[in-house]
ZAMARGU-4260 file (C-alpha; in steps of 0.2 Angstrom, whole numbers, plus 5000, padded with zeros to 4 digits):
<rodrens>
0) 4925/4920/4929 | 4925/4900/4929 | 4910/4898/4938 | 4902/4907/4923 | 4912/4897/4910
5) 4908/4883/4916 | 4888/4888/4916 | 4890/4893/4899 | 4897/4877/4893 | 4882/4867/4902
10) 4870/4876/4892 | 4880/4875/4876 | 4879/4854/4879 | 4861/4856/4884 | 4855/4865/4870
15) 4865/4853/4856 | 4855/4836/4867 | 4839/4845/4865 | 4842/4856/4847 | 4855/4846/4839
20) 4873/4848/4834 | 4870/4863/4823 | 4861/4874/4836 | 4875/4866/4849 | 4885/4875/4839
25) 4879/4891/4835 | 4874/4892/4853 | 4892/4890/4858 | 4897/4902/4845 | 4886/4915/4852
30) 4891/4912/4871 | 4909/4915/4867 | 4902/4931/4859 | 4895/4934/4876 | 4909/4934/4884
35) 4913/4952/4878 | 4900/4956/4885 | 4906/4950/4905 | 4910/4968/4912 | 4896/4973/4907
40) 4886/4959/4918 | 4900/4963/4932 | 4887/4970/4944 | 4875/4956/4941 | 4887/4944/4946
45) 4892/4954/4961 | 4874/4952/4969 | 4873/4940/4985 | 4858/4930/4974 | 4867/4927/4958
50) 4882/4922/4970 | 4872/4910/4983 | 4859/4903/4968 | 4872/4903/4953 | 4870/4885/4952
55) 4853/4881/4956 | 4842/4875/4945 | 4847/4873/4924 | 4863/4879/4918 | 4866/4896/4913
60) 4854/4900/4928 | 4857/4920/4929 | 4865/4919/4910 | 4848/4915/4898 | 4848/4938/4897
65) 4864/4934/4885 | 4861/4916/4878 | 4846/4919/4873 | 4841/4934/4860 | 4823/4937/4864
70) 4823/4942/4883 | 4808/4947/4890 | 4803/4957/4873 | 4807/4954/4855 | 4814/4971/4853
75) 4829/4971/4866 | 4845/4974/4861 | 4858/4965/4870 | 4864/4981/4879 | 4843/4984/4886
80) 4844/4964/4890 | 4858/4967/4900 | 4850/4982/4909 | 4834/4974/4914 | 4840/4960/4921
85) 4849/4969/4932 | 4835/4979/4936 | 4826/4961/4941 | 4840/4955/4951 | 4843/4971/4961
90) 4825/4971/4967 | 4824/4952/4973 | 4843/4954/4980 | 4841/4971/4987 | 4823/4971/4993
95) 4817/4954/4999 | 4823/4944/5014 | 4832/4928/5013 | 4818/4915/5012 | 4811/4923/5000
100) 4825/4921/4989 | 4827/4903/4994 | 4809/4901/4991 | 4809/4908/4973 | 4827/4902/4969
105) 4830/4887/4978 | 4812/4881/4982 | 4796/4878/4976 | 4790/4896/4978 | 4780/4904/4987
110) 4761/4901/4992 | 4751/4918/4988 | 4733/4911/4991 | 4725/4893/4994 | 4706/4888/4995
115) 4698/4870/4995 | 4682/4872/4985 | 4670/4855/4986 | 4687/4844/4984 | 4697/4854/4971
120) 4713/4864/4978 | 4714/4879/4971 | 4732/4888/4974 | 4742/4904/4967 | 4760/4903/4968
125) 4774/4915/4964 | 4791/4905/4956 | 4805/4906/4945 | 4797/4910/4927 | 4804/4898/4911
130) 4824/4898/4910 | 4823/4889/4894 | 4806/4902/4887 | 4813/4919/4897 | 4796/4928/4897
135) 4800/4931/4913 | 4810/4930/4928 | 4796/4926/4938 | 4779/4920/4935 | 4761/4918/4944
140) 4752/4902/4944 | 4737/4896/4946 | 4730/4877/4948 | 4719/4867/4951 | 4724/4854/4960
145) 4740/4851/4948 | 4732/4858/4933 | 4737/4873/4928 | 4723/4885/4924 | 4732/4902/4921
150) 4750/4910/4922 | 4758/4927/4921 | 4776/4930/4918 | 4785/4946/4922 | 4800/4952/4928
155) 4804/4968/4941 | 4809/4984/4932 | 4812/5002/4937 | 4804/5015/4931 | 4808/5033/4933
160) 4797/5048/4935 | 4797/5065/4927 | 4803/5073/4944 | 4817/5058/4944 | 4807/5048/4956
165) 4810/5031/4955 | 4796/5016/4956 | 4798/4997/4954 | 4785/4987/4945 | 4780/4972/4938
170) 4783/4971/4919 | 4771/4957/4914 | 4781/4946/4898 | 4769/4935/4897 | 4749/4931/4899
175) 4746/4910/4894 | 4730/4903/4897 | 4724/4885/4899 | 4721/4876/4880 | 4703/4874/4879
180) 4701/4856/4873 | 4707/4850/4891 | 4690/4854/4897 | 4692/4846/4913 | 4701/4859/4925
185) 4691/4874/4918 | 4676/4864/4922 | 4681/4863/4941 | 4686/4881/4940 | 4668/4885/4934
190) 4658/4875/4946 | 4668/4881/4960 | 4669/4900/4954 | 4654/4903/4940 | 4652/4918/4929
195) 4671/4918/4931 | 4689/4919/4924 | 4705/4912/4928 | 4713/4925/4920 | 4706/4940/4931
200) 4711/4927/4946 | 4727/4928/4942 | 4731/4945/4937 | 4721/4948/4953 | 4738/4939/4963
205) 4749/4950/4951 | 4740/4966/4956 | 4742/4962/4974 | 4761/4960/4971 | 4761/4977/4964
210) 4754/4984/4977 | 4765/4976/4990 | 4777/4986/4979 | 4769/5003/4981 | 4768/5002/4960
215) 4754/5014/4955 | 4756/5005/4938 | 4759/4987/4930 | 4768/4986/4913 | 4763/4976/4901
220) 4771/4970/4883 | 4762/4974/4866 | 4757/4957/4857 | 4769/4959/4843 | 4783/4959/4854
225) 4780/4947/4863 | 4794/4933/4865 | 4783/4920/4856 | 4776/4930/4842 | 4768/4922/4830
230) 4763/4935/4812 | 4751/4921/4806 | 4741/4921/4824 | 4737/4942/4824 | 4720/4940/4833
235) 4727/4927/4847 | 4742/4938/4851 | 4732/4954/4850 | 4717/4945/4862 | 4727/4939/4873
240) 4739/4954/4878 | 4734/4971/4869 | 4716/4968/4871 | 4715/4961/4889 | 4727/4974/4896
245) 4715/4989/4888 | 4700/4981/4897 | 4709/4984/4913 | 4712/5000/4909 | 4730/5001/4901
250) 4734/5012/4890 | 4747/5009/4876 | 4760/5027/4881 | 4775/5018/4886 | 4792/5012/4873
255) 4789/4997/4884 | 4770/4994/4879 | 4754/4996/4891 | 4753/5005/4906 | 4739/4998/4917
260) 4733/5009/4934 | 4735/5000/4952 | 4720/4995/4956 | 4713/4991/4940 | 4697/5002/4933
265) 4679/4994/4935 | 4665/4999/4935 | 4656/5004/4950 | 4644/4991/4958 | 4628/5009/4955
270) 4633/5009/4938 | 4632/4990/4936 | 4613/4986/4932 | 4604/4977/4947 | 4602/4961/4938
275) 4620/4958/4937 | 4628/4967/4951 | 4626/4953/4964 | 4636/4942/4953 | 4648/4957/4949
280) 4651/4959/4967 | 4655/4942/4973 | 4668/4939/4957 | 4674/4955/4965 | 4676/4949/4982
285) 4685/4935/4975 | 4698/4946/4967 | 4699/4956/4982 | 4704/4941/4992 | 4716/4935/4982
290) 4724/4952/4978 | 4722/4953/4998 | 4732/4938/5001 | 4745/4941/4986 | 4750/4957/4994
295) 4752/4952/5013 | 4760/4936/5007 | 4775/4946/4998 | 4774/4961/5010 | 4778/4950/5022
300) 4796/4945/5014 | 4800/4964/5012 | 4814/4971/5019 | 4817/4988/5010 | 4819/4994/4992
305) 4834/4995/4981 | 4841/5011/4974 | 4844/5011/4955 | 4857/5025/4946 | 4851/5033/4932
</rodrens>
């Protein structure tokens, strides 16, 4: 119960530096609201991760569910906050071994693919997601060298079958692109990868993470409830999320938003006409590699699968 105090009180100072006195306050006013709800965050606490990586990183590491009132989607309440980061933390404590946590938690990540293209390093890395923007508690990236090109933000969730079976997937949060007027990076991706997107590179990783995890779907938010939200920018939330997911071949049937088949639908390479199917078949093979890598690189830390109540 002090350890978590005292984590609470850090962020409250940390968010009055960066947002004021006034938003100190409120801040502090609503984590002594949260309080009430400690019992209810009893068996978060009890994991082996939140005990061992408590402390690592910013204040209120395993707390931002409760400090912070949008949680992975706009539309949580503080009861379904509470229960999907549970959810989260039970699969990384339960189902991964232990340098995979120190990787994620204590580290710098971990390395899902890596290839050198005329100079230019091009990496995918699983890590933490945001603390202070929680669209996720994990999150791919992808760089170029130290640009980042591309990331996706999701969290582990459990979802249960009709016939009570029980699946873990990813529940992507968050889908951010490069901004286009740093031209720089995106022109070494082009030149190394042409008639390409970072975008498809990186869900690629994502989809290879699923897989490790036996998913036969990915879940994936709606654009209006998006943490970030903006009801003056429609087309750009609807673009980016809601749009790119239906591409893939997600469908909107879920109270959480899109579900998207593992592997994704394309088309097949027949049905592709014979003056683009070369080029559709090596962006293929790209994602194939990188889903590849993605999935052995995560398989790899597994260690067995967590059992969730209903």
């Amino acid at each position: 119960m002090l350890k978590i105090a005292k984590s609470l009180y850090k962020a409250t100072r940390q968010n009055g530096r960066v947002f004021g006195v006034r938003s100190g306050t409120v801040f502090a006013l609503r984590s002594l609201r949260n309080f009430w709800y400690f019992w209810s965050n009893k068996k978060i606490w009890a994991l082996s991760l939140c005990l061992e990586f408590f402390d690592a990183g910013d204040p209120g590491n395993f707390l931002h569910h409760l400090t912070t009132k949008k949680y992975l989607n706009g539309e949580f309440s503080v009861d379904q906050r509470i229960e999907y980061a549970f959810n989260h933390f039970l699969v990384d404590d339960q189902a991964f071994d232990a340098s995979y946590k120190s990787a994620i938690y204590g580290g710098d990540g971990l390395v899902l693919w890596e290839k050198n293209v005329e100079g230019v390093n091009f990496q995918m890395c699983l890590r933490r997601g945001s603390i202070k923007i929680p669209e996720g508690e994990l999150a791919v990236y992808f760089f170029a060298d130290q640009d980042r090109l591309h990331s996706i933000s999701f969290s582990w969730i459990c979802v249960h079958g009709e016939q009570g079976e029980q699946e873990v997937r990813p529940y992507i949060t968050r889908n951010q692109a490069r901004w286009r007027q740093d031209t720089e990076p995106l022109e070494k991706f082009e030149r190394a990868f042409p008639q390409n997107s970072p975008s498809y590179f990186c869900y690629a990783a994502l989809q290879g993470l699923a897989l490790a995890m036996d998913a036969s779907r990915v879940m994936a938010i709606r654009g209006v409830d998006q943490c970030c939200y903006d009801p003056n920018d429609v087309k750009h939330f609807a673009n980016a999320y809601d749009a790119f997911w239906t591409v893939l071949g997600g469908t909107d049937s879920h109270a959480l938003g899109f579900e998207i088949p593992v592997p994704f639908l394309m088309k097949p390479l027949s049905e592709v006409s014979s003056k683009h199917r070369k080029r559709a078949a090596t962006r293929r093979a790209f994602w194939q590699e990188i889903e590849s890598a993605a999935r052995a690189t995560l398989a790899s830390h597994r260690r067995g699968m967590p059992v969730f109540s209903r």
